[in-house]
DRENPA-3360 file (N, C-alpha, C; in nm, 2 decimals, always signed):
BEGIN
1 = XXXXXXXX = -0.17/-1.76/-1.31/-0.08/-1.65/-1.27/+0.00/-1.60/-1.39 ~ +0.03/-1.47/-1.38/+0.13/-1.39/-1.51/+0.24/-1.43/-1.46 ~ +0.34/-1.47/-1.57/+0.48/-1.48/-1.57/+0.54/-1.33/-1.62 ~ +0.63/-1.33/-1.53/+0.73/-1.22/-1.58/+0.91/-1.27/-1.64 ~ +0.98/-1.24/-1.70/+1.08/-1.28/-1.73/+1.18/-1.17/-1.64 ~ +1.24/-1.23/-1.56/+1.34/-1.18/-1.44/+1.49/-1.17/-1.50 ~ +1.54/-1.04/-1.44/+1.67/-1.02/-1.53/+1.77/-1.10/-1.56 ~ +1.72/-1.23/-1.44/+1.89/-1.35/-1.49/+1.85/-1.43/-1.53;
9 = XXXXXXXX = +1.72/-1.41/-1.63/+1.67/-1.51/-1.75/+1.59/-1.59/-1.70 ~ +1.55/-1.61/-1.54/+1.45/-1.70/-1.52/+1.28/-1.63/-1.51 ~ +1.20/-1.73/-1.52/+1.06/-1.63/-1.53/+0.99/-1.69/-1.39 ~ +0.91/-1.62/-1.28/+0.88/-1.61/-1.21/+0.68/-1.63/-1.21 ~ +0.60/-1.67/-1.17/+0.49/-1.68/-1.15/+0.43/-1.55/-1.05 ~ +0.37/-1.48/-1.07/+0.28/-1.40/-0.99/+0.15/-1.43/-0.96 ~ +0.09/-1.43/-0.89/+0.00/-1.40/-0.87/-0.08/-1.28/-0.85 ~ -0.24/-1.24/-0.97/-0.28/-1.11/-0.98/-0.40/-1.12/-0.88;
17 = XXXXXXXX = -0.36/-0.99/-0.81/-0.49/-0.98/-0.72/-0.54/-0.82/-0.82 ~ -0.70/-0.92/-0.87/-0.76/-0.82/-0.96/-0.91/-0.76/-0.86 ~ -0.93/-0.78/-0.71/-1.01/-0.75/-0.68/-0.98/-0.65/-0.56 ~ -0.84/-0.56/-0.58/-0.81/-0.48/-0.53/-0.92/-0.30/-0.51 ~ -1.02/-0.31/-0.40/-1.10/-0.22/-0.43/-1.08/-0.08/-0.52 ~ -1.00/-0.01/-0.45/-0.95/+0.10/-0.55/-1.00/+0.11/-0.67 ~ -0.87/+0.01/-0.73/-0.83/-0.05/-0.83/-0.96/-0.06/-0.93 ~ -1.05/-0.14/-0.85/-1.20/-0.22/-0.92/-1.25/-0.05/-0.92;
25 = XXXXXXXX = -1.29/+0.03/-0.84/-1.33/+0.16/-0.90/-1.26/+0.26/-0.97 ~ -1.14/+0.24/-0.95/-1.07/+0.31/-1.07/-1.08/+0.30/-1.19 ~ -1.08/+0.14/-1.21/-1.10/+0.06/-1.36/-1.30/+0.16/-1.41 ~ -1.38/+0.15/-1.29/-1.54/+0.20/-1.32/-1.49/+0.37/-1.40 ~ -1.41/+0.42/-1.31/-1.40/+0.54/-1.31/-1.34/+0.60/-1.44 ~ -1.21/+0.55/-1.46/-1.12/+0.58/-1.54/-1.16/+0.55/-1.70 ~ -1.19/+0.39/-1.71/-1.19/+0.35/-1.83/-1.08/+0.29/-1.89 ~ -1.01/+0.31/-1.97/-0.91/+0.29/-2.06/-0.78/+0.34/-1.96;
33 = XXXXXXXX = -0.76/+0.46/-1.91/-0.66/+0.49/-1.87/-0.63/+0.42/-1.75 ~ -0.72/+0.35/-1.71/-0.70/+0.23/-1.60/-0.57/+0.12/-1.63 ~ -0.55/+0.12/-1.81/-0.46/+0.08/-1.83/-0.33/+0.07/-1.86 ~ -0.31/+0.18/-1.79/-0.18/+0.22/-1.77/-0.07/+0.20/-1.70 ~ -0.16/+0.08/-1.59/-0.12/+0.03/-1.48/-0.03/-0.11/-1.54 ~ +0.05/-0.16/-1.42/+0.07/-0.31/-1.48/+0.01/-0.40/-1.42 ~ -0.10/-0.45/-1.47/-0.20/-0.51/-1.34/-0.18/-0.63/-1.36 ~ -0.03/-0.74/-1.44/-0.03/-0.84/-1.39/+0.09/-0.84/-1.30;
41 = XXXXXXXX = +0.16/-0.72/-1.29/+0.27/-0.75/-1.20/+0.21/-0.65/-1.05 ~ +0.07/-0.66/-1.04/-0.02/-0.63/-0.93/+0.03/-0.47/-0.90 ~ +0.04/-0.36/-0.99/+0.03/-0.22/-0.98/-0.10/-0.21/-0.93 ~ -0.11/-0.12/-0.82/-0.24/-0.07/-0.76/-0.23/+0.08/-0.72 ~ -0.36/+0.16/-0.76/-0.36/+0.29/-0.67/-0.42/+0.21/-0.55 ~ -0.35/+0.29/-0.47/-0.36/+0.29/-0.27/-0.38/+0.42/-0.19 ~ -0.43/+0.40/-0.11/-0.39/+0.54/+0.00/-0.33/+0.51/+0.08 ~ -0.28/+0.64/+0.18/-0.15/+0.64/+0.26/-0.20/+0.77/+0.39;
49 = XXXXXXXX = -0.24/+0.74/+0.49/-0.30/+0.87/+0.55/-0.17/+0.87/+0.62 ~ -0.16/+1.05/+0.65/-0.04/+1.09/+0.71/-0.07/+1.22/+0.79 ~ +0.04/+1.31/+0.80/+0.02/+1.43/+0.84/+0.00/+1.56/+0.72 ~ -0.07/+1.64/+0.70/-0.02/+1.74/+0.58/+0.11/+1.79/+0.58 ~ +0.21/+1.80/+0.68/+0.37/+1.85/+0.64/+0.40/+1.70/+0.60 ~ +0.35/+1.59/+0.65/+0.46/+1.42/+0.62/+0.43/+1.43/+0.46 ~ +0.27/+1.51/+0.41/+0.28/+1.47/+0.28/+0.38/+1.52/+0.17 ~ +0.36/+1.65/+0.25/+0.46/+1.76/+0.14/+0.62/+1.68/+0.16;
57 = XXXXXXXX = +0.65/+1.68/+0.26/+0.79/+1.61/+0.26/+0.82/+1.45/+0.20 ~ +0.71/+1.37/+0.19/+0.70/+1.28/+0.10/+0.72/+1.28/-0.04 ~ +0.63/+1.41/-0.08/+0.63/+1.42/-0.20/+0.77/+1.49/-0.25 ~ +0.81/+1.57/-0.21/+0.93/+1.64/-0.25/+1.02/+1.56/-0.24 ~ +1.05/+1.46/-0.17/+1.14/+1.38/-0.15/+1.14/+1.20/-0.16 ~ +1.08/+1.15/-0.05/+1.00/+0.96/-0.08/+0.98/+0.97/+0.04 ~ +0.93/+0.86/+0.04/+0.89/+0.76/+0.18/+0.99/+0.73/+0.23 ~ +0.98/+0.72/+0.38/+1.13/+0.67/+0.46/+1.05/+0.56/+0.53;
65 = XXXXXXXX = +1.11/+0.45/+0.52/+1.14/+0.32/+0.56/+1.12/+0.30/+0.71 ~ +1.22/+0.40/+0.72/+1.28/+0.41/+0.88/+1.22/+0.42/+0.97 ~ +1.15/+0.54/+0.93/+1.04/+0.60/+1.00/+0.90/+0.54/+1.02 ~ +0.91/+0.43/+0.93/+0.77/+0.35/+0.95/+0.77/+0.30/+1.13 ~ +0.59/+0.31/+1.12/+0.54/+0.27/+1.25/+0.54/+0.37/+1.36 ~ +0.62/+0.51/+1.34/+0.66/+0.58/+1.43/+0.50/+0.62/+1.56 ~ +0.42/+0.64/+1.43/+0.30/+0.71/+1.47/+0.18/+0.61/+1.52 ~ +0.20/+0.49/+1.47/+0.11/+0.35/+1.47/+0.13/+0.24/+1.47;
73 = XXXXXXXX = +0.07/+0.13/+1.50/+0.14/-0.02/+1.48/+0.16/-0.05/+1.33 ~ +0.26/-0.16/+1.40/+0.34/-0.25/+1.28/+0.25/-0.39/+1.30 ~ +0.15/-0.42/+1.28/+0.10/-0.57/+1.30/+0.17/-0.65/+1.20 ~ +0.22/-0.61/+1.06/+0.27/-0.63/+1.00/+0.44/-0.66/+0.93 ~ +0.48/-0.62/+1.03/+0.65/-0.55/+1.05/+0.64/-0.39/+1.01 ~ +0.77/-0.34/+1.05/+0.81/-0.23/+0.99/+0.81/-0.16/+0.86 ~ +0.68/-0.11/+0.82/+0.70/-0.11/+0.64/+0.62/+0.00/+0.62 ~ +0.58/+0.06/+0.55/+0.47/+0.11/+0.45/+0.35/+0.05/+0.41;
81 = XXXXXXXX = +0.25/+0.15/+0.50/+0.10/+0.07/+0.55/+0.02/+0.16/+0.43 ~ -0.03/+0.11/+0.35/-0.15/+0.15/+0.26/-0.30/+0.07/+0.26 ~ -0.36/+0.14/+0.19/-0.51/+0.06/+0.24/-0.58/+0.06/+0.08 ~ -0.66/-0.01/+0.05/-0.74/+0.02/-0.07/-0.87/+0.10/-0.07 ~ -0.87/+0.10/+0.10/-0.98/+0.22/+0.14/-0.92/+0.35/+0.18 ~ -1.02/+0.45/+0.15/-0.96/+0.59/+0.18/-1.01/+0.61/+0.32 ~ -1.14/+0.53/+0.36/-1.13/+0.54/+0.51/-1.01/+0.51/+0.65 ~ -0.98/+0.34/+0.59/-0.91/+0.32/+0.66/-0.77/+0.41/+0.65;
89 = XXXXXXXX = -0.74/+0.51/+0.50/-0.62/+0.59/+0.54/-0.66/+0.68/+0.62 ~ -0.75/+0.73/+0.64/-0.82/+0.84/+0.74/-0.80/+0.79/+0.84 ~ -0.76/+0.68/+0.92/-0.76/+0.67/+1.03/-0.59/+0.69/+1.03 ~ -0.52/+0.69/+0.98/-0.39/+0.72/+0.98/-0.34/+0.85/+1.01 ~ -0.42/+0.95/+0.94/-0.45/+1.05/+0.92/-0.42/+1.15/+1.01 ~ -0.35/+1.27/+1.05/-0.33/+1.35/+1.18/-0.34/+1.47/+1.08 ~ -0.43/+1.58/+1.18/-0.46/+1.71/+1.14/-0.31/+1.78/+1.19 ~ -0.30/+1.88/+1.08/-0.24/+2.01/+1.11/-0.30/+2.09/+1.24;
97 = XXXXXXXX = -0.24/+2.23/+1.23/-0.32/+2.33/+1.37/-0.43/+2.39/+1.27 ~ -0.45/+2.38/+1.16/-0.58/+2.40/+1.06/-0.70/+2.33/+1.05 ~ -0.69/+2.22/+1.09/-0.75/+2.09/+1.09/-0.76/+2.02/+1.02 ~ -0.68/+2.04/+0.88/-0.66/+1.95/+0.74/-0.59/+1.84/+0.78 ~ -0.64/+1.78/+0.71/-0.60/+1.61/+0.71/-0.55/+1.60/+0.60 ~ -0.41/+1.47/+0.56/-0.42/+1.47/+0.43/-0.38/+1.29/+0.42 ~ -0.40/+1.25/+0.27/-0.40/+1.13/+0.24/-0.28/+1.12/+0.10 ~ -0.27/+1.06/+0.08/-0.12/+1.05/-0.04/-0.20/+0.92/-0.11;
105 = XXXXXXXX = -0.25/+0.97/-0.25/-0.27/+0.82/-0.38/-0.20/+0.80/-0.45 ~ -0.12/+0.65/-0.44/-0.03/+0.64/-0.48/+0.01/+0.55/-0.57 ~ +0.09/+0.53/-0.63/+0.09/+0.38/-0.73/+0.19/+0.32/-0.65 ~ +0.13/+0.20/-0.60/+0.26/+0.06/-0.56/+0.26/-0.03/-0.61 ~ +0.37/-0.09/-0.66/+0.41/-0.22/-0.77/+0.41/-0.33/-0.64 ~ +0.28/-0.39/-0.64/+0.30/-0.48/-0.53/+0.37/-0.64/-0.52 ~ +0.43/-0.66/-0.66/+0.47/-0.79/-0.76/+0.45/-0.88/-0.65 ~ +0.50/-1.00/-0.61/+0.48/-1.12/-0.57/+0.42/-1.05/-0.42;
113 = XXXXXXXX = +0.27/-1.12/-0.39/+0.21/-1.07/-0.25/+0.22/-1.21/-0.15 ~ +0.28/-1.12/+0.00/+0.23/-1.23/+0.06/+0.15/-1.25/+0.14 ~ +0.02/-1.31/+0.13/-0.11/-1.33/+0.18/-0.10/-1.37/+0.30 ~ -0.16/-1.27/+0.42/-0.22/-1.31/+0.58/-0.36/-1.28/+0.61 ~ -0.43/-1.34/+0.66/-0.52/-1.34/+0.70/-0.53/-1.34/+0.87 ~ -0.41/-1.41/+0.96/-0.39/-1.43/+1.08/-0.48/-1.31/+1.16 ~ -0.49/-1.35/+1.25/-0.54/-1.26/+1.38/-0.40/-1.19/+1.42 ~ -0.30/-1.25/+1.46/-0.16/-1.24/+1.50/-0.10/-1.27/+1.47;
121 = XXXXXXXX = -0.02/-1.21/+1.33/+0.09/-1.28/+1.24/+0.19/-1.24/+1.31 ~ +0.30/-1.29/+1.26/+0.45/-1.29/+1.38/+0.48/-1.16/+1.25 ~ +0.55/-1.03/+1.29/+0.60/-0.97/+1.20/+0.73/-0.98/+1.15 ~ +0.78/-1.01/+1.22/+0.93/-1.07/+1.19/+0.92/-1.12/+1.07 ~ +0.87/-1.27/+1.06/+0.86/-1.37/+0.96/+0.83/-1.31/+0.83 ~ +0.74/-1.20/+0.83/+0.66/-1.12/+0.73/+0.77/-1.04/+0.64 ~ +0.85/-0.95/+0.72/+0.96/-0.87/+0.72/+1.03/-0.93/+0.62 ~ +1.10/-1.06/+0.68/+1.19/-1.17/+0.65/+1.15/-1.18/+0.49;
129 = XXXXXXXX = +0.98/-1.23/+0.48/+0.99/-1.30/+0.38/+0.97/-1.24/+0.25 ~ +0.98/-1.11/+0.34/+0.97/-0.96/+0.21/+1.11/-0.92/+0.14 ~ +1.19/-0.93/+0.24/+1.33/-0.87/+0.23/+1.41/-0.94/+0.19 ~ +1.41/-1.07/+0.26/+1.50/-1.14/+0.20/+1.46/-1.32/+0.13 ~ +1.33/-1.29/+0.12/+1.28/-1.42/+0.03/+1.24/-1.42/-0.06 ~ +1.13/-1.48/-0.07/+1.04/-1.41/-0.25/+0.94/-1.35/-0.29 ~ +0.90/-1.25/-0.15/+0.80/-1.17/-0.17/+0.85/-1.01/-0.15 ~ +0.76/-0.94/-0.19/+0.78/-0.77/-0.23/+0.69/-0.70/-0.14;
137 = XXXXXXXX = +0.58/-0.73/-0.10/+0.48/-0.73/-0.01/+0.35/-0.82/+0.08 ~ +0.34/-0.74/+0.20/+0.23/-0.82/+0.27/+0.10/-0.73/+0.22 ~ +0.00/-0.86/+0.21/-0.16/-0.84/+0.27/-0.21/-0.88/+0.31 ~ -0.23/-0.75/+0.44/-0.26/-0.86/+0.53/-0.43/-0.81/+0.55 ~ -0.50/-0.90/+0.52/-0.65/-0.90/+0.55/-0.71/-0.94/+0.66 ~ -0.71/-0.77/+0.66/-0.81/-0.77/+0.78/-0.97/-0.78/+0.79 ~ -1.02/-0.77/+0.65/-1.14/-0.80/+0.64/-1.17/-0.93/+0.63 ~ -1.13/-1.03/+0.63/-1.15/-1.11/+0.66/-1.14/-1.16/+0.77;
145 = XXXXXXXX = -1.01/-1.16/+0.84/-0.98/-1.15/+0.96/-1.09/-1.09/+1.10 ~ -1.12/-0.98/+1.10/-1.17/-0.88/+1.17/-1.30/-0.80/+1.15 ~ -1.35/-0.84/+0.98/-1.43/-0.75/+0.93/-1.39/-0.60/+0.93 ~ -1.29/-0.57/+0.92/-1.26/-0.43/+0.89/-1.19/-0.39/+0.74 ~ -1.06/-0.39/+0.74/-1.00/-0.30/+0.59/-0.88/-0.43/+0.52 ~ -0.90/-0.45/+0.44/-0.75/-0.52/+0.40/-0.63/-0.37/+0.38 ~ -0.52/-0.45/+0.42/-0.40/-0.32/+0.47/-0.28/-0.43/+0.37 ~ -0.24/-0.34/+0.29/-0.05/-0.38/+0.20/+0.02/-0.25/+0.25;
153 = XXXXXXXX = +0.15/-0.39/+0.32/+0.28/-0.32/+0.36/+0.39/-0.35/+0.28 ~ +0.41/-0.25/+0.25/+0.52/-0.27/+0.11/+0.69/-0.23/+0.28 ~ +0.79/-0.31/+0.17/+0.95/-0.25/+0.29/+1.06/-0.21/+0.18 ~ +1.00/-0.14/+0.06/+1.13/-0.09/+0.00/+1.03/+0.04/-0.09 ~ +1.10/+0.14/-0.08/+0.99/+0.30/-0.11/+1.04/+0.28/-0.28 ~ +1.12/+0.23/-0.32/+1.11/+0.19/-0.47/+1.00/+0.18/-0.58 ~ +0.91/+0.06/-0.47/+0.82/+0.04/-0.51/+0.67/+0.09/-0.54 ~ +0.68/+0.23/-0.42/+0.57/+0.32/-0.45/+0.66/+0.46/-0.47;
161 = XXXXXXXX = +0.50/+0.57/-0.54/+0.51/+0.68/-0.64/+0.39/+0.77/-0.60 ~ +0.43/+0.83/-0.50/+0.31/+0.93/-0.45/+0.24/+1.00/-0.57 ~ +0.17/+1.00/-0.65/+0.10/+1.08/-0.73/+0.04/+1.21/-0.70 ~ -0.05/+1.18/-0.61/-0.16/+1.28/-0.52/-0.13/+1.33/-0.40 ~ -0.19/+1.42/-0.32/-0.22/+1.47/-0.20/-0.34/+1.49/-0.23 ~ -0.42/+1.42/-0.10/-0.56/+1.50/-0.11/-0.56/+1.58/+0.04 ~ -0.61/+1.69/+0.04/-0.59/+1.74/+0.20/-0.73/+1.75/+0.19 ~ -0.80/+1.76/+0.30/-0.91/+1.78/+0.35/-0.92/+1.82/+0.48;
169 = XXXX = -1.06/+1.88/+0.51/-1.11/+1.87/+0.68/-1.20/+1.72/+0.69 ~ -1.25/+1.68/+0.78/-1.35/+1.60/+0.85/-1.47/+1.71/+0.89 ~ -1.58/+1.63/+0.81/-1.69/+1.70/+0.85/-1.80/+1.56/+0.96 ~ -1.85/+1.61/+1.04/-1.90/+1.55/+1.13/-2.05/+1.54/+1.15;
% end
C-alpha cells in the first residue's frame, strides 16, 4: 500500500486499486498523460449517468449530496453512484424530450476504499464508515457479487470534478 503523510503529521496506508477498468483503458489510451492522475491516492476517471439538464447544472455548479438516490437506489447509502463502465452509467441515464442522454467523466479522488462485495450490505454502516470513520468511499462489487458492474459511491462532492459531458442518443 502507498503511504500518504496526513496534515497532523501522521501517515496513513492506502490501498491502490490499479485495476480500475476505465482507468486500465485510459492508461491504453492516453499514455503518459494517464499520469496526471494520483493513482496511489486511487484518482480514477468514472462515469456518472444523469439527465442532460442534471448535467449542465452539475457542471456549472457540483454535485449535490442531497439529492442523491432521488431517481434510483441507494444499495449503498446515500452518495454519488459512479461506475467504471459507461454502460452501467447508461443505465442511470434519463433522456431529454430530444432523446439525448447524457453521462458526466469525471475525476474522483477515491483515497481510502471500502470494499463490498455483499448481496445486501446494510447502507447505513457504509455511510457511517465513510463519514465518520476511515474511509472516503464505497465499492461495492457487483461483479462479483451478481456478475454485473462494480459501482463507487463517493458522500462528499469534494472529492469529484466533472470534466466531461458526453450527450448522446441510443441507437438500437
Amino acid at each position: 500500500p502507498a503511504r500518504l503523510q496526513g496534515g497532523g503529521g501522521g501517515s496513513h496506508k492506502i490501498t491502490k486499486y490499479a485495476d480500475v477498468k476505465s482507468m486500465v483503458a485510459y492508461r491504453n489510451i492516453a499514455g503518459s498523460k494517464a499520469d496526471r492522475l494520483v493513482h496511489e491516492a486511487n484518482e480514477w476517471y468514472l462515469f456518472h449517468g444523469t439527465h442532460p439538464e442534471n448535467a449542465k447544472k452539475i457542471m456549472s455548479s457540483d454535485f449535490r449530496v442531497g439529492c442523491a438516490g432521488a431517481n434510483t437506489g441507494t444499495l449503498y447509502g446515500k452518495g454519488l453512484y459512479f461506475a467504471e463502465s459507461i454502460t452501467k452509467a447508461d443505465e442511470y441515464a434519463k433522456p431529454d424530450e430530444k432523446g439525448n442522454y447524457a453521462v458526466l467523466l469525471c475525476r474522483v479522488l477515491g483515497g481510502h476504499v471500502l470494499y463490498t462485495d455483499e448481496l445486501e450490505p446494510d447502507p447505513e454502516v457504509l455511510v457511517q464508515q465513510c463519514i465518520s470513520g476511515p474511509y472516503d468511499c464505497v465499492l461495492g462489487d457487483r461483479e462479483k457479487a451478481r456478475g454485473t458492474y462494480r459501482e463507487f459511491v463517493l458522500f462528499d462532492s469534494e472529492d469529484v470534478y466533472p470534466e466531461y459531458v458526453i450527450e448522446y442518443k441510443r441507437k438500437y
